[in-house]
N, C-alpha and C positions, 0 to 999 in steps of 0.2 A: 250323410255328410262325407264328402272326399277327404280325405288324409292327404298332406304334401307332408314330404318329408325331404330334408339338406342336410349336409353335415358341412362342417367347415373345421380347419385343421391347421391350426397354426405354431410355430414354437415359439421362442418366448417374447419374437418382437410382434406388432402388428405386420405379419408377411404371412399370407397362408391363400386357401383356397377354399371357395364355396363348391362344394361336390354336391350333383342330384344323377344319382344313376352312374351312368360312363360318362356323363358332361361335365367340366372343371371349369370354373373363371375363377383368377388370380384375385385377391384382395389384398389391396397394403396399399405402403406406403413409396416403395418400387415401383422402379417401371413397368408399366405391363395390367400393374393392380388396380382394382377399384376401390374408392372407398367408399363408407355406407350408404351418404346421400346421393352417387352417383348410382350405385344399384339401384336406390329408392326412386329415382326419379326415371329409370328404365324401367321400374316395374310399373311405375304410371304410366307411361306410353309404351310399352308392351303390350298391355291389359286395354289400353284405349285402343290401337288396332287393334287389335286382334275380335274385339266387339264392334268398330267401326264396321270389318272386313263384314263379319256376318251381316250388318244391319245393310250393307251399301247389295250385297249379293242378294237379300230379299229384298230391296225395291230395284234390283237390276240397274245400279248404275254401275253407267261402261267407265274404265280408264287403265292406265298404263302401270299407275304405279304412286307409289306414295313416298312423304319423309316427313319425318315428325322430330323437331326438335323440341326437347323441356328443357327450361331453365328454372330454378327453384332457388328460394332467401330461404336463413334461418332466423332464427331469434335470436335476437343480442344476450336478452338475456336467461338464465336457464332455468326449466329444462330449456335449450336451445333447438323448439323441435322447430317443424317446417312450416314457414309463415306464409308464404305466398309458390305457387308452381304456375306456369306461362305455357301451355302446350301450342306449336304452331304447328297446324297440319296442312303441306302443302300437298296437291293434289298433280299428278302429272299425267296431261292425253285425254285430260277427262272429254268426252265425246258430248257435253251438255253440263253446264253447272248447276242446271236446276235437279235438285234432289239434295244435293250435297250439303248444305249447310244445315237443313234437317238430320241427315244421316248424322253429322258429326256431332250436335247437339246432341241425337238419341242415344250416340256410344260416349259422350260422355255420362248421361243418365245412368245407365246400364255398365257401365263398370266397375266392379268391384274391388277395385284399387282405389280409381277416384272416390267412389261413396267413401272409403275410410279414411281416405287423407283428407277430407275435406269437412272431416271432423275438425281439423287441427289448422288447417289451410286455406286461404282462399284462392281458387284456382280458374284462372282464365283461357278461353280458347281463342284461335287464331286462324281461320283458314283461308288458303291460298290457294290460285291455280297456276299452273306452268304448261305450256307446249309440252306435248308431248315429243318423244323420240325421232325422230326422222328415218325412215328405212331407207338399207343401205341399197 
């Protein structure tokens, strides 16, 4: 089993920062910070590319580039955990749409963020395509 290990270090208001390694992301309630269910909903689509990326490299599909927005509700009432997450994965330059909506199904199967939030969550997907880039 992997160890991850964070620290986070705050004084006495909600204003501090999550530390892993030499890497820093601010958390609060400041400018600049995040707050919990904002991390939470980037570590869902984090974890979902980053298992996308592999699954789309083993069936070789070609494209330019991606963007992945989440939107996630909480519970009204408490605990107030997380009711519902929307991930929409738009695809850009892809050179063929077939493969892709398989690929994106399989990375969500296979991710280990999603499997644990959807303990608690019901979470849907979304994907889209867009032109790719135009060279200069």
């Amino acid at each position: 089993m992997a160890e991850i290990q964070v620290a986070l270090r705050f004084g006495q208001a909600f204003q501090g920062a999550l530390q892993a390694g030499e890497r820093r992301i601010a958390i609060g309630k400041e400018a600049g910070g995040f707050s919990p269910y904002e991390l939470l909903l980037g570590a869902l689509g984090s974890c979902y590319y980053a298992t996308f990326v592999d699954i789309a490299k083993k069936m070789r599909l070609a494209y330019q580039g991606a963007e992945i927005t989440v939107r996630g509700t909480k519970r009204a009432q408490a605990p107030t955990t997380l009711e519902t997450a929307a991930i929409a994965l738009t695809i850009r330059g892809a050179e063929s749409q077939k493969g892709f909506e398989r690929a994106s199904q399989l990375a969500a199967r296979h991710c280990s963020v999603h499997h644990t939030l959807e303990k608690v969550a019901q979470i849907t997907l979304t994907l889209r395509f867009e032109e790719g880039e135009s060279p200069a």
